[in-house]
Structure formats: structure tokens, C-alpha cells
C-alpha positions as CSV (number, residue, x, y, z in Angstrom):
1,X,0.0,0.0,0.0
2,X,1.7,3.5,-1.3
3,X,1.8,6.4,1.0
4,X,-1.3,9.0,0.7
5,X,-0.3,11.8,-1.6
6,X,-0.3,15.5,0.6
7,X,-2.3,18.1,-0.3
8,X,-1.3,21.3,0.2
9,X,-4.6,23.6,0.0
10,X,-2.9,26.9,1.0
11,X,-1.9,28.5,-2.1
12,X,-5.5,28.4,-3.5
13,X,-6.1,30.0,0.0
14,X,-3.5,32.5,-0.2
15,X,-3.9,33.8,-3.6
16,X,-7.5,34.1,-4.4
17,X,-6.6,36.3,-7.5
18,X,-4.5,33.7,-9.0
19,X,-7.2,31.3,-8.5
20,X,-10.0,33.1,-10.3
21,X,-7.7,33.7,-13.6
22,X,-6.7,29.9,-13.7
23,X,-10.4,28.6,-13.1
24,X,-11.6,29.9,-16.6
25,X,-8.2,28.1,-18.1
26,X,-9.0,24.7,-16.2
27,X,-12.8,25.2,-17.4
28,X,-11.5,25.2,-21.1
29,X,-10.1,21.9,-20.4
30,X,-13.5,20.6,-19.9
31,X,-14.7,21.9,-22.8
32,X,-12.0,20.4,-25.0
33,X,-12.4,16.9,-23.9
34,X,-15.9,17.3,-24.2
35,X,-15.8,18.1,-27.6
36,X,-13.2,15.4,-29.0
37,X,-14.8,12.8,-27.1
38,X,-18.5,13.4,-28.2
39,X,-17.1,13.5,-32.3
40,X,-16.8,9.6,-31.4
41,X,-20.5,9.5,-31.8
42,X,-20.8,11.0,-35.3
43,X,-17.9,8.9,-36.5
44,X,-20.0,5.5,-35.0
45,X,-22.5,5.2,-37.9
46,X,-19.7,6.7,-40.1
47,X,-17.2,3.6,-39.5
48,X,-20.6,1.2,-39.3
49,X,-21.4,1.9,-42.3
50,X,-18.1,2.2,-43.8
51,X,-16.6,-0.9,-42.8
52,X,-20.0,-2.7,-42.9
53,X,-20.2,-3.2,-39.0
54,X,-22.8,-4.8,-37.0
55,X,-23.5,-2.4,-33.6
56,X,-21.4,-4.5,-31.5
57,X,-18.3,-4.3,-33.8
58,X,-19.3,-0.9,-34.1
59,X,-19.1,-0.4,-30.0
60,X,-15.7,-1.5,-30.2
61,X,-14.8,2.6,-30.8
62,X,-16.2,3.3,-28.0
63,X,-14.3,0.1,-26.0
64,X,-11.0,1.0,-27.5
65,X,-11.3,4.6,-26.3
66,X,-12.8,3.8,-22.5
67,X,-10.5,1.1,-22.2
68,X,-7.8,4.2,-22.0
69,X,-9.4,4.9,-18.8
70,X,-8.4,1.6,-17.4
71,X,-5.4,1.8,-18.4
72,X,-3.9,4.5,-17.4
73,X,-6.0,6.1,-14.8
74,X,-3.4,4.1,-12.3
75,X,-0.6,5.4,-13.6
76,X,-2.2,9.0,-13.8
77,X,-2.8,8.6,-10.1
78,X,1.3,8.3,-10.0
79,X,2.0,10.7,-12.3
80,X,-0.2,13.5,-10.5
81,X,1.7,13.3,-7.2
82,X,4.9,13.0,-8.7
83,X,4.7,16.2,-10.8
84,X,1.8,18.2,-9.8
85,X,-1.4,19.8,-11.5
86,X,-0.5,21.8,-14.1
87,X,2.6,19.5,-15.5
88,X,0.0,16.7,-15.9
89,X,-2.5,18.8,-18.1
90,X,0.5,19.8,-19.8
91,X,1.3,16.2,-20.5
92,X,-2.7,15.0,-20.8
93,X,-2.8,17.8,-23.8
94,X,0.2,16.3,-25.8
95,X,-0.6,13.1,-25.3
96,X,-4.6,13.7,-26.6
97,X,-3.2,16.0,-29.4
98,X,-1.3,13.1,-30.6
99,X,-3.8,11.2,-30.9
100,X,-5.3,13.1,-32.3
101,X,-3.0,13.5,-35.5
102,X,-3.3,9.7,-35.7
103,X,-6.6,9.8,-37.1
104,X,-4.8,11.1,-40.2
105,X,-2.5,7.9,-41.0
106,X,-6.0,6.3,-39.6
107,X,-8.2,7.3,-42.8
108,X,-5.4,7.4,-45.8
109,X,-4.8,3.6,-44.3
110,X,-8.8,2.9,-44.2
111,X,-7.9,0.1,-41.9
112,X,-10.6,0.3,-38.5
113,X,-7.9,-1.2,-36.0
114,X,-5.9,2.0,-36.9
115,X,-9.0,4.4,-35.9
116,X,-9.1,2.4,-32.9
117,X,-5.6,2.9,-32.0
118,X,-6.0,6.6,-32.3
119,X,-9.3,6.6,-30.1
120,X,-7.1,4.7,-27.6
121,X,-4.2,7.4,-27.7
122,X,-7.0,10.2,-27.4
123,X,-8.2,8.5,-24.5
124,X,-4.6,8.1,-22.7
125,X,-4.0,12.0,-22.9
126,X,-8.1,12.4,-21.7
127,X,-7.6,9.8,-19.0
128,X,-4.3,11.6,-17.5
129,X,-6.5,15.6,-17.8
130,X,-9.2,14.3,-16.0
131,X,-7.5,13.1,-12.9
132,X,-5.5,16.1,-12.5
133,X,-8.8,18.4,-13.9
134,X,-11.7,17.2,-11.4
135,X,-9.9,17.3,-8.6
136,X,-8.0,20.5,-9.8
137,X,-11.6,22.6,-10.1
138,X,-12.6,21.3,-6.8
139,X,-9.7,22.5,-4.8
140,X,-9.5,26.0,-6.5
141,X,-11.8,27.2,-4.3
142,X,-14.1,26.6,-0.9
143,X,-15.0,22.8,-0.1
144,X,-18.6,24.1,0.2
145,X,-18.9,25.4,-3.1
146,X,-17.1,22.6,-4.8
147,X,-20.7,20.2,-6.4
148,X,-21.5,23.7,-7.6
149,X,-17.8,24.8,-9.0
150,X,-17.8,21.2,-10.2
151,X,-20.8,21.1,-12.3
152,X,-20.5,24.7,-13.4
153,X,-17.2,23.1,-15.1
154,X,-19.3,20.1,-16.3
155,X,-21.5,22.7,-17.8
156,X,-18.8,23.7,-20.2
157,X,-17.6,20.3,-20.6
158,X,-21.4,20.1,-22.3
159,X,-20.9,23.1,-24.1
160,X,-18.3,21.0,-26.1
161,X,-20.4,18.2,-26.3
162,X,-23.7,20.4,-27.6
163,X,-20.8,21.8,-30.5
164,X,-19.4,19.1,-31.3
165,X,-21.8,16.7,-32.9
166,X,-23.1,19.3,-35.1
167,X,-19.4,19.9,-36.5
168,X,-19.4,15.9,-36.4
169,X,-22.4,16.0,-38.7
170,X,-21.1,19.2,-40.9
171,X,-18.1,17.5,-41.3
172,X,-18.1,13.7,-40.8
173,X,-22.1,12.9,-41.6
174,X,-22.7,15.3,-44.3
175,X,-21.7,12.3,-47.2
176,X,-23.3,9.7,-45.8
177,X,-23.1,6.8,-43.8
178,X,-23.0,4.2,-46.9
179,X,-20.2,3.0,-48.5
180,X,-20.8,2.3,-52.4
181,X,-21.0,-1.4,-53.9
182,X,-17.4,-1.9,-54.7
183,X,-18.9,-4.9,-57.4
184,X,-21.4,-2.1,-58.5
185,X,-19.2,1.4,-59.5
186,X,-15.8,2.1,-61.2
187,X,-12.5,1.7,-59.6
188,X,-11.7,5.0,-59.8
189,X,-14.8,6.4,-58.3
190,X,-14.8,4.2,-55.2
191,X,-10.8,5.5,-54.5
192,X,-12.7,9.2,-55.0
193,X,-15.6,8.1,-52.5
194,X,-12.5,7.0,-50.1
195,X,-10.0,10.0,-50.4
196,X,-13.3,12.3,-49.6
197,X,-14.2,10.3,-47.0
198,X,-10.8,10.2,-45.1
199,X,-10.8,14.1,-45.6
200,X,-14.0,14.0,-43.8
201,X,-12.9,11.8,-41.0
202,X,-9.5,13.4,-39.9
203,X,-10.3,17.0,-40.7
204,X,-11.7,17.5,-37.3
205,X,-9.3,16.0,-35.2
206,X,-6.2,18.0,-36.7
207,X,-8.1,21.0,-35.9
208,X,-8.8,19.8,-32.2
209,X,-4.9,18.5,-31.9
210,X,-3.8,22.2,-33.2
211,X,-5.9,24.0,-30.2
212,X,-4.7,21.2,-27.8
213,X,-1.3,22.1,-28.2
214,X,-1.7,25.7,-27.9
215,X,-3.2,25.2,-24.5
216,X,-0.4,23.0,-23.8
217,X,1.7,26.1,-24.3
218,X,-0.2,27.9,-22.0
219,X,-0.3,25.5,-19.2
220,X,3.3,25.0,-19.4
221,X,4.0,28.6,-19.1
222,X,1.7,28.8,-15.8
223,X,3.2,26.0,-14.4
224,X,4.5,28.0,-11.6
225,X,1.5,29.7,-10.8
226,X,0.5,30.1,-6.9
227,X,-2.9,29.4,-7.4
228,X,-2.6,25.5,-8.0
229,X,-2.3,23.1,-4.8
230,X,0.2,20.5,-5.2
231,X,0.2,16.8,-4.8
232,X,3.7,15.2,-3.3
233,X,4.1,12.2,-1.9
234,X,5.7,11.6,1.6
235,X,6.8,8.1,1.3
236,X,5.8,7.9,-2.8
237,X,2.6,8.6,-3.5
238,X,0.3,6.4,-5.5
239,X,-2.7,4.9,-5.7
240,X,-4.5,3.8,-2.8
241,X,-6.8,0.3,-3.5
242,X,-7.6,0.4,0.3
243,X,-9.6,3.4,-0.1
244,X,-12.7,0.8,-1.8
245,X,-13.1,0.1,1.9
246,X,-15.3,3.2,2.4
247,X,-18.4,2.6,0.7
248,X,-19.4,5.9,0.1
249,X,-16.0,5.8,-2.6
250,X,-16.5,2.5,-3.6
251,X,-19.9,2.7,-4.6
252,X,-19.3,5.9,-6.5
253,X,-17.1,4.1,-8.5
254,X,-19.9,1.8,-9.1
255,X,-22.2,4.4,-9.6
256,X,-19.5,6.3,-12.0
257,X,-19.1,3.1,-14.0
258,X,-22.8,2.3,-14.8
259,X,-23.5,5.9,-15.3
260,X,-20.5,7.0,-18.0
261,X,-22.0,3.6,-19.6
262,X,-25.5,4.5,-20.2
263,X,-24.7,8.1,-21.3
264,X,-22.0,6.4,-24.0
265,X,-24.3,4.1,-25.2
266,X,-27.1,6.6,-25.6
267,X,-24.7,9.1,-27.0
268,X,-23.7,5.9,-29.5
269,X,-26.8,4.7,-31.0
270,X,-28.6,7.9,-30.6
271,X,-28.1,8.8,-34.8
272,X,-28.8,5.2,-35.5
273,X,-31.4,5.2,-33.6
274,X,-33.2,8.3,-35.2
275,X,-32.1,7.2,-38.4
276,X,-35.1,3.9,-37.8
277,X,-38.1,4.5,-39.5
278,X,-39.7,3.7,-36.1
279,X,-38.7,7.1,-34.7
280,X,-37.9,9.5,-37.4
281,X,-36.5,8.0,-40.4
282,X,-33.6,10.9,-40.5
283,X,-30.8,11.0,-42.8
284,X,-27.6,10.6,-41.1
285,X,-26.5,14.9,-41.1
286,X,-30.3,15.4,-39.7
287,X,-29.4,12.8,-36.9
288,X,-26.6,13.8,-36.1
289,X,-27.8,17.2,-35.8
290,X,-30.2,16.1,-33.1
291,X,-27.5,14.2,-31.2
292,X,-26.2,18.1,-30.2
293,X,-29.8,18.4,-28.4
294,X,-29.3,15.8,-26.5
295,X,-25.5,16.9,-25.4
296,X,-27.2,20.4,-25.0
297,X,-30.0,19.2,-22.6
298,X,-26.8,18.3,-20.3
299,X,-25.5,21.7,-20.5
300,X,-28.2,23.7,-20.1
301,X,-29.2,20.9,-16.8
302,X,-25.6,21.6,-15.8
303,X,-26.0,25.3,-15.7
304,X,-29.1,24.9,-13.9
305,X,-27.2,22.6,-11.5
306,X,-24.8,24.8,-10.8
307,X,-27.4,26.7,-9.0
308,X,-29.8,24.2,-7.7
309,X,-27.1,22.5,-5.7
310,X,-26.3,25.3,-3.7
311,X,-29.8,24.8,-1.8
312,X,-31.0,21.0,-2.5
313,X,-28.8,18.1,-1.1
314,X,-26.6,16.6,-3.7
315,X,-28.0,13.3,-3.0
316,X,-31.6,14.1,-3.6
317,X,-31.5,15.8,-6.6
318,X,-29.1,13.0,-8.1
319,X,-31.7,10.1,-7.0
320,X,-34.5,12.4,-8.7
321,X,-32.5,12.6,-12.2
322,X,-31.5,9.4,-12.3
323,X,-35.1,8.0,-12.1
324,X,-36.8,10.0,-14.4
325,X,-34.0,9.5,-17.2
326,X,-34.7,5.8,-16.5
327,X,-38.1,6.5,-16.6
328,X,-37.6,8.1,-20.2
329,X,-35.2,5.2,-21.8
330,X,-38.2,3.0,-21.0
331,X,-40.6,5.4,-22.4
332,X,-38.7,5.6,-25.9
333,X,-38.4,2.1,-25.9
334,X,-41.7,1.4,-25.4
335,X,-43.0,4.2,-27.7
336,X,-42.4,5.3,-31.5
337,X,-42.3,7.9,-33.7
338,X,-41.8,11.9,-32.0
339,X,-42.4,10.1,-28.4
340,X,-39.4,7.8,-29.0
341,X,-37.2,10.6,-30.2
342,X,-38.4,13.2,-27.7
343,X,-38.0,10.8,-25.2
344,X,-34.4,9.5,-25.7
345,X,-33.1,13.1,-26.4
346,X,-34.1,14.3,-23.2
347,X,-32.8,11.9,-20.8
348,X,-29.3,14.6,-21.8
349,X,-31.4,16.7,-19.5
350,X,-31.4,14.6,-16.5
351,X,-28.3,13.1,-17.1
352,X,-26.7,16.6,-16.8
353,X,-26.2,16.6,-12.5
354,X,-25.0,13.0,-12.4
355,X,-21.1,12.5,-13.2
356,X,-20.1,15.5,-11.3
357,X,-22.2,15.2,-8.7
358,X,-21.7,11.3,-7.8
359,X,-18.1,13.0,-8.4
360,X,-18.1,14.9,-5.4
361,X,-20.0,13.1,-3.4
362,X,-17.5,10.2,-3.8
363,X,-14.6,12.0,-2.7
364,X,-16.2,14.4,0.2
365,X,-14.0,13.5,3.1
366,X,-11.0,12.0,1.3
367,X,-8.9,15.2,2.3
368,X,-5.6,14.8,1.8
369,X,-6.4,11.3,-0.5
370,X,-8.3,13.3,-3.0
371,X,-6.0,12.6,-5.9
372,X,-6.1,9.1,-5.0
373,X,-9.9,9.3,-5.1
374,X,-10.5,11.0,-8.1
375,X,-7.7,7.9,-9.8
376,X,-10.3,5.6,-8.8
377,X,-13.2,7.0,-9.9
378,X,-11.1,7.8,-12.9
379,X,-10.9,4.5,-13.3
380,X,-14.2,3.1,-13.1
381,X,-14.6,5.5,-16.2
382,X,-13.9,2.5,-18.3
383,X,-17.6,1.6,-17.8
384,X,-18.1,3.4,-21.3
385,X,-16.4,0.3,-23.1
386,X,-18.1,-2.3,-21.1
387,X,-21.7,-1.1,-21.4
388,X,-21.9,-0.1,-24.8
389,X,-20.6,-3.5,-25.6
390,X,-23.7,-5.1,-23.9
391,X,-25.8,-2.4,-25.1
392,X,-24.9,-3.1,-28.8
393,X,-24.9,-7.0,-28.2
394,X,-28.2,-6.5,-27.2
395,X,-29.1,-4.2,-30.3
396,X,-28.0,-6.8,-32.5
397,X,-29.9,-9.6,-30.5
398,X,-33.1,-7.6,-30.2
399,X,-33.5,-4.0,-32.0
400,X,-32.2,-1.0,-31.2
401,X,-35.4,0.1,-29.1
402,X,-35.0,-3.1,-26.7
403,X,-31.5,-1.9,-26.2
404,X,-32.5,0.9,-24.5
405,X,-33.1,-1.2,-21.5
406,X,-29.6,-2.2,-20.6
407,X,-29.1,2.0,-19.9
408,X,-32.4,2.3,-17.8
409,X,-31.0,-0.4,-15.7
410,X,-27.8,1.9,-14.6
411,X,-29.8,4.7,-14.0
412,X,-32.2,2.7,-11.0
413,X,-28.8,2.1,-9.7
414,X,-27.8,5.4,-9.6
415,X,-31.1,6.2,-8.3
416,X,-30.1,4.0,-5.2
417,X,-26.9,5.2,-4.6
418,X,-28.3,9.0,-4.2
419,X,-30.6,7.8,-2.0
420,X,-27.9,6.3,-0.1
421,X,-26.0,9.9,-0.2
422,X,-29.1,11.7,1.0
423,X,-30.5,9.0,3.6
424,X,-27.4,7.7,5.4
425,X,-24.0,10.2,4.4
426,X,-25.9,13.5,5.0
427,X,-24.7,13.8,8.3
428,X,-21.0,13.0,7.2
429,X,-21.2,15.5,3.6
């Protein structure tokens, strides 16, 4: 068992200045992962249809990037109290910007292990931001404040997400999600079909690796700044498995891992979905257009978070979410046409409070073990490869409106685990 990492809490404390110029810079960071990580949706039907995927092979985008979670959320952990806040952004933002640029070999090769490798990369520089960024926004400031700091930041983390898929569908979804008959047309116009599709494909991710690195510039040059707390280990810091022994942490990590998997898998299918004849009958830019309300509804949920926190317990309002956005997954698969569609776009609404607030709620009363907290919970991010998996095995098994149940599932679990927070933790928040 490693040592606990140190907090040191003073410098946010003692330079309150400093602190309110760096919270708009850490808020960015949200929105940039929020972004590059929702264009996954609007390249799913893209890479379904272009390499003739079933939904479960198609899922595999989504398990390639959440496995990076997994992976190195552990070593994040490590790598936080060894060199401190802003160093690891600094090396999350390279690392996700190189990724990034992969997705350019990825579409001249046309091969779908090579997208996967870049979503895995991606993930990798995500996976090291997040530990150092959720914590990061929650220390910059008092420990009463921090489920409304937190989801304020969420709230922009949506902002990205409400953007991005209509780039995704400007850019990605605009051609198509249909490969042509390679036994049907011309040699020559199936290489064309190709070269414009690859354009398509990579085109946004260079831009997102070219703003990456800018902010990489800028954390590195801020480095320094008083405003940050920093993590150091006394004996070597790391990452503390013991702390599962609190259940309040451990079943936030539960509650993280079933919730991250029903927003992915909704977030997934969501332009297939719409595409049905059932619900809408779309076309695949249309679709994906409507994927940004449903990223929206969490931002404009978050914003409304930010406030509502401040005066309802955490726990309570979580418990409420969660059971009416299971409560709407079950209505849109039960229903059809502008009912189904309604209903599965604004489950974003509810699911708006949840991450950040089983987020906090998780790691109240870790003190000087934050870090090692928010590794954990980090961790039980990779519940966005593992549930889409067994949401799209479903899909393939049973429709894509029977699918719906595997999400609806996590969210009466989540349900419980607020209830938990409000009933039985209140006295201990």
C-alpha cells in the first residue's frame, strides 16, 4: 500500500486572484475533452457503415477509447503526485493531441484497427486531464462550493459536447453513412468516395490537436503559478486500493461506472437510432444534428445545476435525475415515432447533474487522498467500453429500441446510490 499523496490547500487560499484567472483556463479543459470525445458519436454510424459493421463491432470505438481509462487512470494517479497539476495537463494535452494527429494515418490507411488505435491514444491524454482536472476545479476554491464549482465546469464540458456533434455531422455525416457497392461502380470512383471520406474523417481531429497544443503552451508557461495546490508524496505517493473500503468511494465508482456507460451508449446509438423509420426516419447529417440536443439538454441541466445545488442536497436531486431519465429510456423504448425521439433526447437533461455530482459526493472527506480518489473514480470510467458492448450486443440480438433497457437499468442504480447519499451520508457530507 503506497503512502497517501499531501495536499497542500494553502496557495489556492492565499492567492485568491491567482485562482480566479486559472479557473476559466482549467474550465477550457472541460470543454475540450468534451468536444473530442462526443465527435466519437458522429464517426460510429460513419465507420458502421463504412466498414459494414454490426452495432457490436461498431461499439468496439467506443471500448477502444474507454478502455484508455483503465489503463492509465493508475498510472495518472502516480504521475499527479509525482509532478503536480499543471505538468499533468500539460502532458494529458500532448498526449490527446497526438492522438489526435493519428486519425490522419488512420483514414489514408482505411484500416478500422488504426481508428481504434488513435481513439485509444485520445483516451490516454483524456484519462491523465481528467485526474488532474476534477480534482484540480474542486480544490480551487471553498469545499462548500465545490458540487456547484464542479458542475458549473461540467456545464462547459457540455458546451463541447452540444458543439461538437453538429461539427461531427457538418463535417463527418454530411456524405453519408453508406459505402458504395465496390462490385457495383468504377475503380476509380470508389478510391474518389474514399480520399473524400478520409478528408471528412480526420479534418476535425487535426483542428482539435492544433488547439490542444496551444493550451499546452499555455499550461506550461503557468506552471508555476500560486494558485494551483500541489500533490507530493511523503513516502511515494500512489494509488491507494484500500480506499474501496469506504463505501461511500467505492460505490461511487460503481455508480460512475454504470452511469459513463449508459450516457456512452445513448450518446452511440442515438443517430442510429433516429435514423429507424420507427422514430424518425432521418438522414444521417439530420441525426446527427439532433445528437447536439441531447448533449445540450446536459448543458443547459448543468447550468441549472450549478445553482440548484447550492440549496438542494446533492444526494436528492441525483436520486431524482436518475429515475426519471430511467423513466424516459423505458418510455422511448416502449413508444415510437416523436415520443421515441423526444424521449431519448431528453434523458441529456437529466443526465446533466450525475457525473459531477456522484463525483463529489464520492470524494467528500478523502482530504488529503483526494488525488487518489479521483484515480479511482477515474478509473471506473472504463464503464463506457463495457456497457456499450452489452448495449450493442443487445441491439444486435433484439433492436435497437429493446437496447434501451440495458441504460435504464444503470440509471435505478444510480437512483439508489443517491438515496444512499441523502438518507445515510448526509450527516457525514
Amino acid at each position: 500500500m503506497e503512502a497517501p499523496i499531501q495536499l497542500n490547500r494553502a496557495p489556492a487560499a492565499a492567492a485568491p486572484a491567482s485562482a480566479s484567472k486559472v479557473v476559466p483556463l482549467v474550465v477550457m479543459l472541460f470543454f475540450a475533452w468534451g468536444f473530442a470525445t462526443v465527435l466519437i458519436d458522429t464517426l460510429i454510424p460513419k465507420l458502421k457503415g463504412f466498414f459494414q459493421l454490426n452495432y457490436t463491432e461498431a461499439m468496439l470505438t467506443q471500448f477502444a477509447f474507454f478502455l484508455g481509462y483503465l489503463v492509465f487512470s493508475i498510472p495518472a494517479s502516480f504521475l499527479l503526485a509525482r509532478i503536480g497539476y499543471f505538468r499533468q495537463i500539460v502532458v494529458g494535452l500532448v498526449i490527446m493531441a497526438g492522438g489526435c494527429l493519428l486519425f490522419a494515418p488512420a483514414a489514408q490507411l482505411g484500416v478500422y484497427p488504426a481508428f481504434l488505435f488513435a481513439l485509444f491514444v485520445m483516451a490516454a491524454g483524456i484519462t491523465t486531464l481528467q485526474v488532474a482536472a476534477n480534482p484540480l476545479i474542486a480544490l480551487l476554491g471553498s469545499a462548500a462550493t465545490s458540487h456547484s464549482r464542479l458542475n458549473l465546469a461540467q456545464a462547459f464540458n457540455s458546451l463541447g459536447t452540444t458543439i461538437g456533434p453538429l461539427v461531427g455531422a457538418a463535417l463527418i455525416l454530411q456524405g453519408g453513412v453508406t459505402a458504395p457497392d465496390a462490385a457495383k461502380v468504377a475503380p476509380e470512383v470508389l478510391e474518389t468516395f474514399r480520399r473524400a471520406e478520409a478528408d471528412a474523417v480526420q479534418a476535425p481531429f487535426l483542428g482539435i490537436a492544433a488547439i490542444l497544443l496551444v493550451l499546452a503552451i499555455v499550461f506550461w508557461f503557468l506552471r508555476r503559478s500560486p494558485a494551483a495546490p500541489s500533490a507530493a508524496g511523503g513516502q511515494g505517493a500512489g494509488f491507494d486500493l484500500g480506499l474501496l473500503r469506504r463505501p461511500r468511494l467505492a460505490l461511487g465508482a460503481l455508480s460512475i461506472f454504470v452511469y459513463v456507460g449508459a450516457e456512452v451508449s445513448i450518446g452511440s446509438i442515438m443517430i442510429n437510432y433516429l435514423m429507424l423509420d420507427k422514430t424518425l426516419g432521418a438522414v444521417a447529417a439530420s441525426a446527427g444534428q439532433l445528437v447536439a440536443l441531447y448533449w445540450g439538454g446536459a448543458m443547459v441541466g448543468r447550468f441549472i445545476g450549478s445553482a440548484v445545488l447550492s440549496r438542494v442536497p446533492a444526494g436528492m436531486a441525483l436520486c431524482v435525475c436518475a429515475l426519471v431519465a430511467g423513466l424516459l429510456a423505458c418510455t422511448s423504448a416502449a413508444t415510437v415515432g416523436m415520443i421515441a425521439a423526444v424521449a431519448i433526447i431528453a434523458i441529456g437533461l437529466f443526465n446533466s447533474i450525475m457525473f459531477p455530482t456522484i463525483f463529489t459526493l464520492a470524494i467528500e472527506g478523502l482530504g488529503e487522498r483526494t488525488p487518489q480518489g479521483s484515480g479511482l473514480l477515474c478509473l471506473a470510467i472504463v464503464g463506457g467500453a463495457i456497457i456499450p458492448l452489452i448495449t450493442g450486443r443487445v441491439a444486435d440480438l433484439a433492436g435497437l429500441s429493446v437496447s434501451l433497457l440495458v441504460p435504464a437499468i444503470c440509471y435505478a442504480w444510480i437512483a439508489v446510490y443517491g438515496w444512499l447519499a441523502a438518507r445515510l451520508w448526509v450527516a457525514k457530507a
